[in-house]
C-alpha positions in Angstrom: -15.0 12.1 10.6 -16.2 11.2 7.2 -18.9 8.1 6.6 -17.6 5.7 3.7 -19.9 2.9 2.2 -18.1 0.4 0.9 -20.0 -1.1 -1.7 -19.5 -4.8 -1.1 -17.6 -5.7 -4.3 -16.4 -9.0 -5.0 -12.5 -8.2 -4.5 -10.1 -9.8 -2.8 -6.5 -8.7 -2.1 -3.7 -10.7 -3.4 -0.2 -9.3 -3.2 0.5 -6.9 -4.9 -2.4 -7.1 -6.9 -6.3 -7.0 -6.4 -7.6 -10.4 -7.8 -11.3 -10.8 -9.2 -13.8 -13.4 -8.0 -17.5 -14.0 -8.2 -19.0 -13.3 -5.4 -23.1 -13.5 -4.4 -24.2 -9.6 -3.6 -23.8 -9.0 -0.3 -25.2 -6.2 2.0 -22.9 -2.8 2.1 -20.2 -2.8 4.9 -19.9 1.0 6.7 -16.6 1.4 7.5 -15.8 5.2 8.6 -12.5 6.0 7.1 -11.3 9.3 8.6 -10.2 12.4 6.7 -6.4 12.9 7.8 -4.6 15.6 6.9 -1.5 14.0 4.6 -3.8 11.8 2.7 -5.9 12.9 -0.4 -8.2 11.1 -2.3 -7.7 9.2 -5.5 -10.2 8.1 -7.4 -8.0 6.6 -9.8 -6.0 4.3 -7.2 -3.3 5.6 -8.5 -3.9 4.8 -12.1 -4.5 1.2 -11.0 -7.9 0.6 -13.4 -8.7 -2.7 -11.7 -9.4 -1.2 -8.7 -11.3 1.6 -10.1 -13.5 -1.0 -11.6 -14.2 -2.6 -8.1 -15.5 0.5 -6.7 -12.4 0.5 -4.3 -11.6 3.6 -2.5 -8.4 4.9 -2.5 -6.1 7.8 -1.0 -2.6 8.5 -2.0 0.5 10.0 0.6 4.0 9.6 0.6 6.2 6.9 0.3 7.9 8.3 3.7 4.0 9.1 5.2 2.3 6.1 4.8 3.4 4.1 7.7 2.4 7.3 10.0 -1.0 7.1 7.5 -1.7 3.3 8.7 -1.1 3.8 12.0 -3.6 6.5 12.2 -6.4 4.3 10.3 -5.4 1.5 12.4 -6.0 3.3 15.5 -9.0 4.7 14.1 -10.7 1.2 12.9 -9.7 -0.1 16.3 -11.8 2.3 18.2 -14.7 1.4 16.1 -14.5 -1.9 16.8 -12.4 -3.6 13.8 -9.7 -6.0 14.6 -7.0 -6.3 12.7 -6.6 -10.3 11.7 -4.1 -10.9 9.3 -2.4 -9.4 6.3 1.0 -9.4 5.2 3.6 -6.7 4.6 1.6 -4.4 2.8 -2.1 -6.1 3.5 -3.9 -5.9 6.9 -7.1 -7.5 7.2 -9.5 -6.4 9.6 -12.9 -7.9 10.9 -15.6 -6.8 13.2 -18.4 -9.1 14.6 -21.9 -8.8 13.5 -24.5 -8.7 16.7 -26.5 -11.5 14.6 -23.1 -13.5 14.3 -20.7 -14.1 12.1 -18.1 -11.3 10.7 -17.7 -8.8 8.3 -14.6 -7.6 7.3 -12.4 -5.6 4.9 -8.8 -4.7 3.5 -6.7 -1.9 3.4 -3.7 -2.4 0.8 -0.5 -0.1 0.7 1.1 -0.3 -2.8 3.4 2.1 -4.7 3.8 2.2 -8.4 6.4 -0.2 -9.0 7.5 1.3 -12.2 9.0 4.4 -10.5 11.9 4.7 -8.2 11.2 4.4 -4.5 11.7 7.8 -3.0 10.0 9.3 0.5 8.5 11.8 -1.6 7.0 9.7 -4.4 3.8 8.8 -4.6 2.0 5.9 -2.1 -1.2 4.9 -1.9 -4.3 2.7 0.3 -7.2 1.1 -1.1 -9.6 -0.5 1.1 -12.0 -2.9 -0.2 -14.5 -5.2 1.9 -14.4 -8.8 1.9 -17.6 -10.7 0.5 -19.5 -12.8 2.9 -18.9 -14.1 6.7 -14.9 -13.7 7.6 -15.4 -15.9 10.2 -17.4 -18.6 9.0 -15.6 -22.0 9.6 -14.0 -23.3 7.0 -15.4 -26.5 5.2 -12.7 -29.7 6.5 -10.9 -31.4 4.2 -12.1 -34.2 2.6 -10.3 -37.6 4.3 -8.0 -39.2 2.6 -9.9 -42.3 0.4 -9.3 -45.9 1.8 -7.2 -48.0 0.5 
């Protein structure tokens, strides 16, 4: 199993695109993403310069692979501990408490380039970004309504 650093960029995932925020530095978040066998690496996140930019790492498989691909990550982030704790469709967010409290956590998007016919051999890929900051911090409440 290989070690990846995540550098702890400020990205977070919006569907279907990566949007930018400022973001304090925060410390790096290890997250060991495993070599498997039908992914490869793409550094270029499948042409996708935003990500690139973000230090983002990405691997590419099949459009028919990739829910065989998540399932494999998912199974392999569970037995280190990271819980998946949201997502969408195409976004799973996962989150692992910190022994000093609070969370960290990070995202793995599937996306396909949408300028190409789906196919189950055409290109898919994953990125997998952390997410800034405590995951599980509580929220601040909403301000109450002004008196009238």
């Amino acid at each position: 199993m290989k070690t990846l650093t995540l550098a702890a960029a400020a990205v977070l995932f919006a569907s279907p695109v990566l949007a930018q925020t400022a973001a304090p530095a925060a410390p790096q978040l290890n997250v060991e993403i495993p070599e498997l066998e039908r992914v490869t690496a793409d550094p270029t996140c499948g042409g996708k310069t935003a990500l690139v930019e973000q230090r983002v790492f990405c691997v590419t498989t099949t459009q028919a692979g990739i829910g065989a691909v998540v399932d494999a990550y998912s199974a392999a982030f569970s037995t280190q501990g990271w819980l998946p704790a949201g997502g969408s469709e195409n976004l799973i967010i996962y989150v692992k408490r910190k022994p000093e409290g609070g969370c960290d956590g990070f995202q793995m998007l599937a996306f396909a380039d949408d300028t190409r016919v789906a196919a189950p051999a055409a290109p898919a890929w994953l990125a997998f970004a952390p997410i800034p900051g405590d995951v599980c911090a509580a929220q601040p409440a909403a301000p109450a309504a002004p008196a009238q």
